[in-house]
C-alpha positions in Angstrom: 162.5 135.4 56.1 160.2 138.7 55.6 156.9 139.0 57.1 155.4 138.6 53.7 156.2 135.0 53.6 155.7 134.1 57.5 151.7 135.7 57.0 151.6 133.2 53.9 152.4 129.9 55.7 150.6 130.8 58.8 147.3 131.0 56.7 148.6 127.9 54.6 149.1 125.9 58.3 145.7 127.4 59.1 143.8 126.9 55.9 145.4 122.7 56.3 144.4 122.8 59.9 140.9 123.3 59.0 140.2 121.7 55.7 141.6 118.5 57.2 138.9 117.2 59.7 136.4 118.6 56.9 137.9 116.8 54.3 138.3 113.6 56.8 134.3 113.4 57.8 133.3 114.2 54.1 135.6 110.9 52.6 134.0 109.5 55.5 130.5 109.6 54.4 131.8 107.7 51.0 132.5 104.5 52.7 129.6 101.9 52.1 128.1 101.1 55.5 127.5 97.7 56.6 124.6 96.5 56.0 122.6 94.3 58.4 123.3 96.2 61.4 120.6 97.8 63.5 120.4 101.0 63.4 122.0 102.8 66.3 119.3 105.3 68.4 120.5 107.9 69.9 119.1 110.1 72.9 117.3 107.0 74.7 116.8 107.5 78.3 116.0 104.0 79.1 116.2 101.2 76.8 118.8 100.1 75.0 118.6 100.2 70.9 117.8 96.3 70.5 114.9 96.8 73.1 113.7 100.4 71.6 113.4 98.6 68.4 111.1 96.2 69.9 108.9 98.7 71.8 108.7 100.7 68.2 107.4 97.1 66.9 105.1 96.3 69.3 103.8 99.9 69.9 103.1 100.0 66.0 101.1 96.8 66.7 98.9 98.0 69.4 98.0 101.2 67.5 98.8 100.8 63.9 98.7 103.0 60.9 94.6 103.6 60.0 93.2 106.7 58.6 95.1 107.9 61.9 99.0 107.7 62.3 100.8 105.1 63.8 102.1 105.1 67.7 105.7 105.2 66.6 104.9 108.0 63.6 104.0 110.0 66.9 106.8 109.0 68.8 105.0 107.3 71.7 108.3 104.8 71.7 110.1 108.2 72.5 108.1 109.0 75.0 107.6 105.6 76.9 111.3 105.6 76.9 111.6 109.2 78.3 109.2 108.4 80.9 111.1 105.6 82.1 114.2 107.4 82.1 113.3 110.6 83.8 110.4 110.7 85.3 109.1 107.1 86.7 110.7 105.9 90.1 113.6 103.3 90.5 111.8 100.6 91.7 109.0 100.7 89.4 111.9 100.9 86.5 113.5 97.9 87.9 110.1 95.5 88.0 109.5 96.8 84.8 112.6 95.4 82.8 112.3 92.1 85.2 108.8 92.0 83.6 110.0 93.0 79.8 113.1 90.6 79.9 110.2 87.7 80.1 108.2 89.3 77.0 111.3 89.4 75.0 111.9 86.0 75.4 108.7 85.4 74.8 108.8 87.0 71.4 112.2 85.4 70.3 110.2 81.7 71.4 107.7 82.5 69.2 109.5 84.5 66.2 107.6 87.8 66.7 109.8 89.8 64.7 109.7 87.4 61.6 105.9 87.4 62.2 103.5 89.2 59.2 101.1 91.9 61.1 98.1 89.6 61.4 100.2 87.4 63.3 101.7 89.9 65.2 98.6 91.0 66.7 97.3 87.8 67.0 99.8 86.8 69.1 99.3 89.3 70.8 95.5 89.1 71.5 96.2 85.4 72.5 99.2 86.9 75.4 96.5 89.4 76.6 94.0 86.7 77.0 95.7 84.3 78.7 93.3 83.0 82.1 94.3 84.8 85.9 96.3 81.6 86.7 98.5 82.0 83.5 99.7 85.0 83.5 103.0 86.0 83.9 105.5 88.8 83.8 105.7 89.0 79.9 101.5 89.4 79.9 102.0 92.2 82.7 104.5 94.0 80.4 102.8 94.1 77.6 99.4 95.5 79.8 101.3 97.7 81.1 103.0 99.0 77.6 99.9 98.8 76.2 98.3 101.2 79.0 101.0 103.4 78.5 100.9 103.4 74.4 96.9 104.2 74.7 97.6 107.1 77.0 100.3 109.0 75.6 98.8 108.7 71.9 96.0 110.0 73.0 97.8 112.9 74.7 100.5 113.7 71.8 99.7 117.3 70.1 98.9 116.0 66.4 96.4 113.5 68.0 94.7 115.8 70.0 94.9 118.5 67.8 93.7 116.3 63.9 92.0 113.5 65.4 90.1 114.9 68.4 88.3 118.0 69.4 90.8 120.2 71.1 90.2 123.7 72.3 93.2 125.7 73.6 91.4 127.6 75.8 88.5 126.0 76.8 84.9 127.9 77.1 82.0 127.2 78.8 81.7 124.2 80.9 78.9 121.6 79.8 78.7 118.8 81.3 76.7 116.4 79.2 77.1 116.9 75.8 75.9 114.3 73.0 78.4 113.1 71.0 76.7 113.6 67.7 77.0 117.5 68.7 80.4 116.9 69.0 81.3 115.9 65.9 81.4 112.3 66.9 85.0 113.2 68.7 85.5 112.8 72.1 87.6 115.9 74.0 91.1 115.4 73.9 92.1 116.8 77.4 
């Protein structure tokens, strides 16, 4: 054998070693894909992808879509779940999912997810007004999500930035201003 012919199936080995996990992942994405699956989410810190799907529902409840963007179209579900992943302490963490176990199986009793919007918030508004001496750890969840989802839409750039009066670096320092000078926005930080 001459070196002619040894350079010659070294780069055919090579050119099949490469082209074959290419052309396996391409032939891959021809399959059909099974429908009726939910959708897998990665990079979740905290929840898993059946309870991530419900905090995107019930986050795009509290604040839906208006002439302003929805919670989830800000990824406030993104950043409740961060929040509870990295930042908020282990015990808190733990009462919170004792708490959210009861408001999902409160929303499975009563069909939430097969529920039109209207009823979806009405269900909700009847949960949060439940009297002191009926509460229970499903209303406590959703207070508490609901605190959060208020709070960190408010805080997300394209909120504060579009929807609020914003100034990067702040001037002068007046304490009672009248809204109408404003703009009719309130100051985002």
């Amino acid at each position: 054998m001459n070196r002619r012919q040894i350079l010659k199936y070294t780069a055919m080995l090579t050119g099949a070693a490469i082209c074959a996990p290419l052309t396996g992942v391409m032939l891959s994405g021809c399959s059909e894909q099974v429908k009726n699956t939910p959708p897998v989410i990665a990079n979740l810190h905290f929840f898993s992808s059946e309870d991530f799907h419900l905090l995107s529902q019930l986050v795009d409840v509290i604040l839906p879509k208006t002439d302003s963007p929805s919670a989830s179209e800000v990824k406030v579900d993104y950043i409740i779940d961060n929040m509870f992943g990295q930042a908020y302490p282990a015990d808190y963490q733990q009462k919170f999912m004792t708490n959210f176990a009861e408001l999902k199986a409160f929303f499975t009793e009563k069909g939430f997810a097969s529920l039109n919007a209207k009823e979806q918030e009405a269900l909700l508004l009847a949960l949060e007004g439940l009297p002191e001496a009926e509460r229970t750890n499903a209303y406590w969840a959703y207070i508490d999500l609901k605190q959060q989802t208020v709070a960190f839409y408010l805080s997300t750039e394209a909120i504060a930035e579009h929807y609020l009066n914003y100034l990067p670096i702040p001037g002068e320092f007046k304490p009672c201003v009248p809204l109408a000078e404003l703009g009719g926005k309130a100051w985002a930080i």
